[in-house]
N, CA, C and O atoms as CSV, one atom per row, in Angstrom:
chain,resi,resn,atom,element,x,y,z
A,1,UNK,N,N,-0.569,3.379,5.023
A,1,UNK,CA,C,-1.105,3.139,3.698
A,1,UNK,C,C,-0.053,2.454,2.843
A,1,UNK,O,O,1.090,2.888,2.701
A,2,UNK,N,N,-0.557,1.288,2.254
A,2,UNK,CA,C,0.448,1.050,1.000
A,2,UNK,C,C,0.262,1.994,-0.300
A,2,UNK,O,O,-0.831,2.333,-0.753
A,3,UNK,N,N,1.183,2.258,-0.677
A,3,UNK,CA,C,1.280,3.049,-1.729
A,3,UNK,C,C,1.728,2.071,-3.626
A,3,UNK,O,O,2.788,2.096,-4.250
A,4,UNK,N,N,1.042,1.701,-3.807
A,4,UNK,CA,C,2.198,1.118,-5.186
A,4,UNK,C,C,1.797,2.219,-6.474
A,4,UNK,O,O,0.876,3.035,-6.501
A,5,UNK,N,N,2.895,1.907,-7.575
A,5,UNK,CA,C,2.857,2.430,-8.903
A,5,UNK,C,C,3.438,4.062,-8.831
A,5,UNK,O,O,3.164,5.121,-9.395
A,6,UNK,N,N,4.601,3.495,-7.575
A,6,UNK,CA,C,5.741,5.067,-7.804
A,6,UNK,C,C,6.432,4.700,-8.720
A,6,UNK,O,O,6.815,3.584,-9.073
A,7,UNK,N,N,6.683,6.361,-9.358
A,7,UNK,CA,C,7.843,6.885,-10.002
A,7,UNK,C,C,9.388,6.199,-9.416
A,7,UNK,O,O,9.763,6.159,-8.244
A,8,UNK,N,N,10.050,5.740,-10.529
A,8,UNK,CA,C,11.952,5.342,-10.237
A,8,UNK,C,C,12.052,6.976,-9.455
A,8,UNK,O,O,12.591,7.009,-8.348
A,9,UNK,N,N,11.769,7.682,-9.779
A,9,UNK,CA,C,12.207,9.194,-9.084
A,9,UNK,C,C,11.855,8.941,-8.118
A,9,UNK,O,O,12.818,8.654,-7.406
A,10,UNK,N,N,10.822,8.858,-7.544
A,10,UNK,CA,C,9.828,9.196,-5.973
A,10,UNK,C,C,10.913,8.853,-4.940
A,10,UNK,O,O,11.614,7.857,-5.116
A,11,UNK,N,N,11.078,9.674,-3.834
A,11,UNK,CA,C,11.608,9.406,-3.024
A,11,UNK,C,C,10.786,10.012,-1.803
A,11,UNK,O,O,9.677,10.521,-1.970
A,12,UNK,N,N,11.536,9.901,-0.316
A,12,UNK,CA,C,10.975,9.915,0.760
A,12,UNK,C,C,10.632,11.414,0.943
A,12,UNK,O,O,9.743,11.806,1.700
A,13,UNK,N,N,11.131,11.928,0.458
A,13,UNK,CA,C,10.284,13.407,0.347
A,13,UNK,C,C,9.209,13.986,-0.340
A,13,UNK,O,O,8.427,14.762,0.208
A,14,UNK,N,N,9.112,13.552,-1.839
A,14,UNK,CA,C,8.380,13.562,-2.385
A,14,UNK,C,C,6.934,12.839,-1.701
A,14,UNK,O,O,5.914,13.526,-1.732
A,15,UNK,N,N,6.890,11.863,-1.272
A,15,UNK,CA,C,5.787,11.264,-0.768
A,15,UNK,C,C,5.178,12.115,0.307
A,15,UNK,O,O,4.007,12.451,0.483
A,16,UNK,N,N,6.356,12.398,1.032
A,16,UNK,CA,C,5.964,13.643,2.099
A,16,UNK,C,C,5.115,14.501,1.979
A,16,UNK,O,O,4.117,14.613,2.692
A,17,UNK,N,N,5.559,15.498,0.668
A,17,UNK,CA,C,5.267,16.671,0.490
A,17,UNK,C,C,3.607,15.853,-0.240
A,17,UNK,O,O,2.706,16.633,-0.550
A,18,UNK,N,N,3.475,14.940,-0.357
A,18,UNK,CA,C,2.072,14.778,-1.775
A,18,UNK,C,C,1.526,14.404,-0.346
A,18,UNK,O,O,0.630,15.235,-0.198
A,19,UNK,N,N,1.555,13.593,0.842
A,19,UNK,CA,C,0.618,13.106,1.600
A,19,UNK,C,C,0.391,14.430,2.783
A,19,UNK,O,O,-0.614,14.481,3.493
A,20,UNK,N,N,1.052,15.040,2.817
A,20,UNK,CA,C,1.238,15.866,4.208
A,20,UNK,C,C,-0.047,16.657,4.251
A,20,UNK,O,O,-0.359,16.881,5.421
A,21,UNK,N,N,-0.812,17.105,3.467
A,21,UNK,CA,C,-2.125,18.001,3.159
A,21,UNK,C,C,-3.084,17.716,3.555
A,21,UNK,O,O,-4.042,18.432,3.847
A,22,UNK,N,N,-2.877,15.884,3.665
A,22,UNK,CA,C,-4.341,15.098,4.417
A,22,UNK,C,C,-3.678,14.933,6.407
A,22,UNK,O,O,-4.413,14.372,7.220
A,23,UNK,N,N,-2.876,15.263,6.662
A,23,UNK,CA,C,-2.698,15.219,8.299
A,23,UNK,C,C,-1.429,14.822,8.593
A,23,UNK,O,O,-0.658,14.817,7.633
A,24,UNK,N,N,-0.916,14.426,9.849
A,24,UNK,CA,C,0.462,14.220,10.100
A,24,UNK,C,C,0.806,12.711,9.907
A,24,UNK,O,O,0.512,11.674,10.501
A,25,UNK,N,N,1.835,13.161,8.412
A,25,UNK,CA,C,2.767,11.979,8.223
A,25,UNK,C,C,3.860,11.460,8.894
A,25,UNK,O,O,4.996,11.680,8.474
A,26,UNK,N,N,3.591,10.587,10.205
A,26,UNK,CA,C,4.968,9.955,11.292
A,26,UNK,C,C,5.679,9.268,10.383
A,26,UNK,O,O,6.657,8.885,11.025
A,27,UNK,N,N,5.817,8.771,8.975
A,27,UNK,CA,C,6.615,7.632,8.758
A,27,UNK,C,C,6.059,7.339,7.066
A,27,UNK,O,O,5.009,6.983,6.532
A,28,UNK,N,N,7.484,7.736,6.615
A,28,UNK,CA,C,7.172,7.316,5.075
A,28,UNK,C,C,8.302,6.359,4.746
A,28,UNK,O,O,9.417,6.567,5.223
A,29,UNK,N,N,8.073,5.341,3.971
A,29,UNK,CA,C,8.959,3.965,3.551
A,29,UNK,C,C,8.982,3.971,2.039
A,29,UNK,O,O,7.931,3.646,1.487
A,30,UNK,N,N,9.866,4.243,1.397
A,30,UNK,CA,C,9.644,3.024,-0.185
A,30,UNK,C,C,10.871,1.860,-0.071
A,30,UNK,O,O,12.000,1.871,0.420
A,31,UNK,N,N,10.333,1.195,-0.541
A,31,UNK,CA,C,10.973,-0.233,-0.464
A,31,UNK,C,C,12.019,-0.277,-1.766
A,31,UNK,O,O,11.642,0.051,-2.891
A,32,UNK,N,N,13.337,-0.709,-1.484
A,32,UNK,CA,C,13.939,-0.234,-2.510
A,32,UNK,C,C,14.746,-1.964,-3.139
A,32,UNK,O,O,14.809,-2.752,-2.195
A,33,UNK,N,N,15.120,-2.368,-4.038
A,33,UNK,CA,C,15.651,-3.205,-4.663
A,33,UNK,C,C,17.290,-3.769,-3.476
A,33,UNK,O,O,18.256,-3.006,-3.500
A,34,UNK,N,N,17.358,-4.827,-2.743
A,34,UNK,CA,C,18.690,-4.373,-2.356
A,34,UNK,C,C,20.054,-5.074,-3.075
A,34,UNK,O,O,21.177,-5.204,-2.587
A,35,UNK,N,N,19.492,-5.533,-4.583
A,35,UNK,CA,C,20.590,-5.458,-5.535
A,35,UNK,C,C,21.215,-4.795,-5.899
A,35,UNK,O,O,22.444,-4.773,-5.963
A,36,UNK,N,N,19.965,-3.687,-6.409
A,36,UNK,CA,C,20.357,-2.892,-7.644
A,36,UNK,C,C,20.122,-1.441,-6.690
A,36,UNK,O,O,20.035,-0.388,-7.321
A,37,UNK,N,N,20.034,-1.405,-5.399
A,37,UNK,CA,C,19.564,-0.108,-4.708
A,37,UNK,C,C,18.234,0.956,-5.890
A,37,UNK,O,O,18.111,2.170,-5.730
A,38,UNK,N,N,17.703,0.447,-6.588
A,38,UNK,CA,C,16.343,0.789,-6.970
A,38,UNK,C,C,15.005,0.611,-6.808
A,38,UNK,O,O,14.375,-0.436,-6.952
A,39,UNK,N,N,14.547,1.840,-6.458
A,39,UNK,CA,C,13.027,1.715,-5.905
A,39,UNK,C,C,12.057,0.409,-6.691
A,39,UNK,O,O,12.157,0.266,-7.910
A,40,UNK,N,N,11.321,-0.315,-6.036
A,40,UNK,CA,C,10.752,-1.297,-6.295
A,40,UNK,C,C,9.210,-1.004,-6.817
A,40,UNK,O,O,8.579,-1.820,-7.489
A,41,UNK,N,N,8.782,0.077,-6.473
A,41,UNK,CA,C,7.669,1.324,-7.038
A,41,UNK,C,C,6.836,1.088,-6.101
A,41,UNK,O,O,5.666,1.153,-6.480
A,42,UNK,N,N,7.083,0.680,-4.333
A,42,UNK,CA,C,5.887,0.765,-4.081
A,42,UNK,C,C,6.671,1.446,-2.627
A,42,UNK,O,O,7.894,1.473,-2.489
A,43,UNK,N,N,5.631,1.996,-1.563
A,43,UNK,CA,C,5.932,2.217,-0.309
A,43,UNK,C,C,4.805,2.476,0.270
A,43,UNK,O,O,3.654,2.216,-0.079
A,44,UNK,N,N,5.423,3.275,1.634
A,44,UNK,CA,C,4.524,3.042,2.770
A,44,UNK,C,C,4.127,4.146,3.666
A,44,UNK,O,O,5.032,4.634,4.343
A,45,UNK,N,N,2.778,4.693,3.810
A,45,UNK,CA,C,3.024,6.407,4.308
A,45,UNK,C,C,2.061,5.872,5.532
A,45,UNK,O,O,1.100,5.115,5.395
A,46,UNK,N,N,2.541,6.439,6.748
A,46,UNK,CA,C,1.663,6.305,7.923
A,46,UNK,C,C,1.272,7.699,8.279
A,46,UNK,O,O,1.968,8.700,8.106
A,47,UNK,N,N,0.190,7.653,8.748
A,47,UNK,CA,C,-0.606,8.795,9.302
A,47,UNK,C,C,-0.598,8.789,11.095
A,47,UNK,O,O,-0.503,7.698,11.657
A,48,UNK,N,N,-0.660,9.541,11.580
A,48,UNK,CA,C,-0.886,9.455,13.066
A,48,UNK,C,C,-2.565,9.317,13.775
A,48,UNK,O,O,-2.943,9.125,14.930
A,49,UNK,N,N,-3.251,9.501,12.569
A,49,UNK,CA,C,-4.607,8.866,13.132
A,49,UNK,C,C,-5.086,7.864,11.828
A,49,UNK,O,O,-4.188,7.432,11.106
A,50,UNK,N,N,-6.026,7.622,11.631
A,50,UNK,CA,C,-7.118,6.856,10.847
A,50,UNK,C,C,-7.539,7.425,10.122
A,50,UNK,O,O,-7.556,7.130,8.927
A,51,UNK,N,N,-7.986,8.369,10.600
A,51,UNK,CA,C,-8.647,9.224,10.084
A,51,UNK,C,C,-8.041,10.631,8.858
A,51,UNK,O,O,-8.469,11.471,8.066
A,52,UNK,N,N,-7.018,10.190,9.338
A,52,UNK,CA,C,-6.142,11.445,7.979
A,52,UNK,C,C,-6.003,9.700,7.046
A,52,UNK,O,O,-6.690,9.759,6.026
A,53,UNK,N,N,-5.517,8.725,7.155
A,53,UNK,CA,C,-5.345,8.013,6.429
A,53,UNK,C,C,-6.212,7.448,5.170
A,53,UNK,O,O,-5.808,7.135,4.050
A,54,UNK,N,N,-7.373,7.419,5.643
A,54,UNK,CA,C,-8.818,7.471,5.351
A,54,UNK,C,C,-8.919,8.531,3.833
A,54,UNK,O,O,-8.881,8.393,2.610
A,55,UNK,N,N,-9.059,9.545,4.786
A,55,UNK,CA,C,-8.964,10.707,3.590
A,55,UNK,C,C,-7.876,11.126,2.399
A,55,UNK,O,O,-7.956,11.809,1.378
A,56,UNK,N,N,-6.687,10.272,3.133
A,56,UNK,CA,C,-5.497,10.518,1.957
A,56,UNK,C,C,-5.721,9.101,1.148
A,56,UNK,O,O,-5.353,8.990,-0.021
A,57,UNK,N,N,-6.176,8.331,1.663
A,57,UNK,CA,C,-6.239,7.339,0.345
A,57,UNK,C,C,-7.181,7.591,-0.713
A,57,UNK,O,O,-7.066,7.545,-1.938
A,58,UNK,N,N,-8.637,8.012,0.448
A,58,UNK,CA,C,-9.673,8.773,-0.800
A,58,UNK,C,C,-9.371,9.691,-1.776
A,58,UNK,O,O,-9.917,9.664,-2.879
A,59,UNK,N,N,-8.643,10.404,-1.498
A,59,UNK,CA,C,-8.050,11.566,-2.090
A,59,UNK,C,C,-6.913,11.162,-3.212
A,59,UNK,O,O,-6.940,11.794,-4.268
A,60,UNK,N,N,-6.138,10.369,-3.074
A,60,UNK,CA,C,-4.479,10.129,-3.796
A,60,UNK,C,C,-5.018,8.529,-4.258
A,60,UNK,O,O,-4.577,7.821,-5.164
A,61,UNK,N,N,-5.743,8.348,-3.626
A,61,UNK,CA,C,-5.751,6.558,-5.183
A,61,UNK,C,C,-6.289,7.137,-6.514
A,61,UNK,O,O,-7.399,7.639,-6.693
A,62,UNK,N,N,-5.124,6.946,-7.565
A,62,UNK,CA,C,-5.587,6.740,-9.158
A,62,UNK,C,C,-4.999,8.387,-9.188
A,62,UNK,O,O,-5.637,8.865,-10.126
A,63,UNK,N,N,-4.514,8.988,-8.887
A,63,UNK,CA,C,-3.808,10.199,-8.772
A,63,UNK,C,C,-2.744,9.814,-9.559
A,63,UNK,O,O,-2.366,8.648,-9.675
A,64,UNK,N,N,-2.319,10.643,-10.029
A,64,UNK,CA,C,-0.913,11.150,-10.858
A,64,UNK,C,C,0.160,11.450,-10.207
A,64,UNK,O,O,0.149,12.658,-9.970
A,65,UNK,N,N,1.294,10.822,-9.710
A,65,UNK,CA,C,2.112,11.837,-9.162
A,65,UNK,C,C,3.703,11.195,-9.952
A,65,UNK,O,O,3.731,9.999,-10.241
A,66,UNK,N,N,4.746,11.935,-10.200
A,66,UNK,CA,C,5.584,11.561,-10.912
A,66,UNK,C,C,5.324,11.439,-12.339
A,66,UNK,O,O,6.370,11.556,-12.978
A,67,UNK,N,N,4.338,11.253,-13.032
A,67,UNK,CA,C,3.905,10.551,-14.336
A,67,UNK,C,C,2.867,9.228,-13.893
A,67,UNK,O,O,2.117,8.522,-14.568
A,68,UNK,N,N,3.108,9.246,-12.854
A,68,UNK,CA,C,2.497,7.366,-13.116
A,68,UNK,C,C,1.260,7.592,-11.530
A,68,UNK,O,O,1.336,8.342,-10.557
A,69,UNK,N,N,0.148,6.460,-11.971
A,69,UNK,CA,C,-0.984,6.411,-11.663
A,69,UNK,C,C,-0.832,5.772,-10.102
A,69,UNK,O,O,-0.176,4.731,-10.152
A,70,UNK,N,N,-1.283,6.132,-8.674
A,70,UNK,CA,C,-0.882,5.643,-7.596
A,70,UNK,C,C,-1.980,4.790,-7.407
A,70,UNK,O,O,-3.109,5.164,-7.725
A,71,UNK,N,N,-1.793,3.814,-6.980
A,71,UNK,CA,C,-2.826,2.644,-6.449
A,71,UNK,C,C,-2.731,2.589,-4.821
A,71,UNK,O,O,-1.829,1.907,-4.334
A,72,UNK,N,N,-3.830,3.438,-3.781
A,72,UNK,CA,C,-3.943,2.738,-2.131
A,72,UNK,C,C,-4.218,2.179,-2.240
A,72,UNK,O,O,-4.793,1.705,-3.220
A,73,UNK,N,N,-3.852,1.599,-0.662
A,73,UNK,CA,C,-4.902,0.577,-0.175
A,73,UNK,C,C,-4.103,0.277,1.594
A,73,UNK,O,O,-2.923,0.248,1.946
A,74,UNK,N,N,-4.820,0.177,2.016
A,74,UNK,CA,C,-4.804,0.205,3.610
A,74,UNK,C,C,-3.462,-1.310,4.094
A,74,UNK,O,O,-3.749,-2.497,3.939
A,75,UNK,N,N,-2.520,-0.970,4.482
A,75,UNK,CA,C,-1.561,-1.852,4.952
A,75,UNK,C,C,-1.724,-2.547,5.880
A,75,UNK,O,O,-1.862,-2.099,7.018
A,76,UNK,N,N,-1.747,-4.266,5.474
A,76,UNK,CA,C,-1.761,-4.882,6.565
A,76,UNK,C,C,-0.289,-4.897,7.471
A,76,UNK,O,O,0.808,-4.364,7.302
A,77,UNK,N,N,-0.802,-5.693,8.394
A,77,UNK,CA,C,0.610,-5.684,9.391
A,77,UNK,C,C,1.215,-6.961,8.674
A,77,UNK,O,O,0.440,-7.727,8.102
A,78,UNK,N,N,2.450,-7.189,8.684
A,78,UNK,CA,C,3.352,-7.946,8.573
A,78,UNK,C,C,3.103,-9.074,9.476
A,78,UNK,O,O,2.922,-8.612,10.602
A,79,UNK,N,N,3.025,-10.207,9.472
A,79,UNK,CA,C,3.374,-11.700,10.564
A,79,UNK,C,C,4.743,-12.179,9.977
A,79,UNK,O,O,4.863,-12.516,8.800
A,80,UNK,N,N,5.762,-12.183,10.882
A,80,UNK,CA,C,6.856,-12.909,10.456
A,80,UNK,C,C,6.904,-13.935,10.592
A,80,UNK,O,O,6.951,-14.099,11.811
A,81,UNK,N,N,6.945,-15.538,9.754
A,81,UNK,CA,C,7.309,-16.452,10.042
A,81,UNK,C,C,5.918,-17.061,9.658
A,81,UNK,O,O,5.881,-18.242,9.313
A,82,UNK,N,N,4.888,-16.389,9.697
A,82,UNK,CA,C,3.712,-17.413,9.723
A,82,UNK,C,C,3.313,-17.092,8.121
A,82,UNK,O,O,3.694,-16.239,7.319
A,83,UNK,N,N,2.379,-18.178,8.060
A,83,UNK,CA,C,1.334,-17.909,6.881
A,83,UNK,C,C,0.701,-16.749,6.215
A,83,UNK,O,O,-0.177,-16.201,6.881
A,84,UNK,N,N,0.934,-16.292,5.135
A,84,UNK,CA,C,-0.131,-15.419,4.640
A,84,UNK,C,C,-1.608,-15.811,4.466
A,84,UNK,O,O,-1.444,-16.963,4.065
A,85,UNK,N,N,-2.786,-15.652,4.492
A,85,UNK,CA,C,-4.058,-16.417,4.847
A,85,UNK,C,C,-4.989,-15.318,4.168
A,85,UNK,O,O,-5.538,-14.388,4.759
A,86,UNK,N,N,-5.055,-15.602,2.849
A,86,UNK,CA,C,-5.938,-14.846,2.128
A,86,UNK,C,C,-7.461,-14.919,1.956
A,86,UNK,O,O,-7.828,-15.552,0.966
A,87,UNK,N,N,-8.280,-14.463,2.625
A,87,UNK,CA,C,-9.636,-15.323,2.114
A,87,UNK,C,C,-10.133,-15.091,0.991
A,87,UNK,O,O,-10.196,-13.983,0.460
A,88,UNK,N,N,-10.552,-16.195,0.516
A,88,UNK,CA,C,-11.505,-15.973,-1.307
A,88,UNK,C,C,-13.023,-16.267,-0.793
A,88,UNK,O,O,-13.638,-16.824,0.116
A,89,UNK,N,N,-13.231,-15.444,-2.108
A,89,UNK,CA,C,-14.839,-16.238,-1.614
A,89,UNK,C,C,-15.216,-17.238,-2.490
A,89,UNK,O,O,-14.810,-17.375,-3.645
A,90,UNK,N,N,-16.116,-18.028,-1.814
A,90,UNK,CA,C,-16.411,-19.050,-2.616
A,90,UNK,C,C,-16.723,-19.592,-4.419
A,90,UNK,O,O,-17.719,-19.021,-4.861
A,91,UNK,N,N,-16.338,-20.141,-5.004
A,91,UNK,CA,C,-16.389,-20.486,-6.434
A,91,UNK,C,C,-17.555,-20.819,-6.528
A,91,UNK,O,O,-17.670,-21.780,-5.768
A,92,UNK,N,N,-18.960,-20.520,-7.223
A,92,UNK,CA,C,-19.948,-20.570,-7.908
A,92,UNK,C,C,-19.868,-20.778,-8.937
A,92,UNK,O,O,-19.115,-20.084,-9.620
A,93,UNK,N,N,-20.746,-22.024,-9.618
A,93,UNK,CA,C,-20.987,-22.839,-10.946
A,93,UNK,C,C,-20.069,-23.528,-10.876
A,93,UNK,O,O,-19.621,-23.981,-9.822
A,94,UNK,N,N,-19.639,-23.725,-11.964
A,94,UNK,CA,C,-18.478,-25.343,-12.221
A,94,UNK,C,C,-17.513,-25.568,-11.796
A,94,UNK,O,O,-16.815,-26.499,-12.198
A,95,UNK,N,N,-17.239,-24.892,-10.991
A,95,UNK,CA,C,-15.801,-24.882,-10.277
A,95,UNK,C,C,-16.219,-25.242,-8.878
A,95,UNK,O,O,-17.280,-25.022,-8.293
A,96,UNK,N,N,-14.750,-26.054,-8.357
A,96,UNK,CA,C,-15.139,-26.716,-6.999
A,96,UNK,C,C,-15.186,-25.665,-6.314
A,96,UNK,O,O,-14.771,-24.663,-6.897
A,97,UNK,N,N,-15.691,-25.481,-4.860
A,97,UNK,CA,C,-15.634,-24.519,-3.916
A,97,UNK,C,C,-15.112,-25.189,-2.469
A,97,UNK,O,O,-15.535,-26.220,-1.945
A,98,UNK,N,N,-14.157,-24.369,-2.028
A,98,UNK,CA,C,-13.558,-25.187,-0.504
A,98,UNK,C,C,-14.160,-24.347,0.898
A,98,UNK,O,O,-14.419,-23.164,0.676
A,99,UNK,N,N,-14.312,-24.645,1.765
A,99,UNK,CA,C,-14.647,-24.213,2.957
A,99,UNK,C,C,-13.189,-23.514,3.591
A,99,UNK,O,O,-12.085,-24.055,3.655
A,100,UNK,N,N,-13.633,-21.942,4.092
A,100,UNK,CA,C,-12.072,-21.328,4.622
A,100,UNK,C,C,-11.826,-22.521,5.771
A,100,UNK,O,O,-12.730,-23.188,6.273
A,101,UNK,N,N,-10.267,-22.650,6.102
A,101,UNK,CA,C,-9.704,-23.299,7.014
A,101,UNK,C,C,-10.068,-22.489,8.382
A,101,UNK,O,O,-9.935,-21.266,8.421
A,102,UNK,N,N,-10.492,-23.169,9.399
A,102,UNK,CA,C,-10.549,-22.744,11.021
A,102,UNK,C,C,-9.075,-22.194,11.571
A,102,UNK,O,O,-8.041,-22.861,11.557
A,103,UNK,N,N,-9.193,-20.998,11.996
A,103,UNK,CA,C,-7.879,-20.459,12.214
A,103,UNK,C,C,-7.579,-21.126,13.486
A,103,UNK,O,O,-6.500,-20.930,14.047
C-alpha cells in the first residue's frame, strides 16, 4: 500500500503498530528526504496477502493517525529506466482528445 499524508513523527513502528490489526505486515518503508534525513510524509506498508491489504486500506484511508489525515491507495510497482504511462481518459467538448499510445 502507498501510504501518503504522514506525520514528521511517523516512523517504522508506528505504521506497524496502526496496520498490523488488518493481517501480517512483511515490510514497512517511509521514504525519507536524503538531504535533510526527513520524512517526506509518505510510505509503504506491505501485507502478505491481498487480501489483508484490501481491508487495511478500506479501513485506514482518511483516518487520523499522528494529527494528520492518511490518504491509500494500492502501490504500483516501480519500472526503472522506462516511462511512466499514465492513462487519461478522453477530453469531451472543446478540448482536443488524443488516442492512448499502443504499448
Amino acid at each position: 500500500l502507498f501510504v501518503a499524508g504522514l506525520s514528521w513523527s511517523a516512523d517504522e513502528r508506528s505504521l506497524t503498530d496502526a496496520f498490523s490489526s488488518f493481517g501480517t505486515v512483511t515490510e514497512v518503508r517511509i521514504m525519507y528526504d536524503k538531504n535533510s534525513g526527513r520524512s517526506r510524509g509518505f510510505g509503504f506498508v506491505q501485507f502478505s496477502n491481498n487480501y489483508e491489504a484490501k481491508c487495511a486500506k478500506d479501513a485506514m484511508d482518511g483516518k487520523v493517525m499522528l494529527g494528520r489525515a492518511l490518504r491509500i491507495s494500492f502501490a504500483l510497482d516501480k519500472v526503472r529506466g522506462g516511462p511512466v504511462i499514465v492513462p487519461r481518459l478522453p477530453t469531451v467538448g472543446k478540448f482536443l482528445s488524443y488516442p492512448f499510445p499502443k504499448i
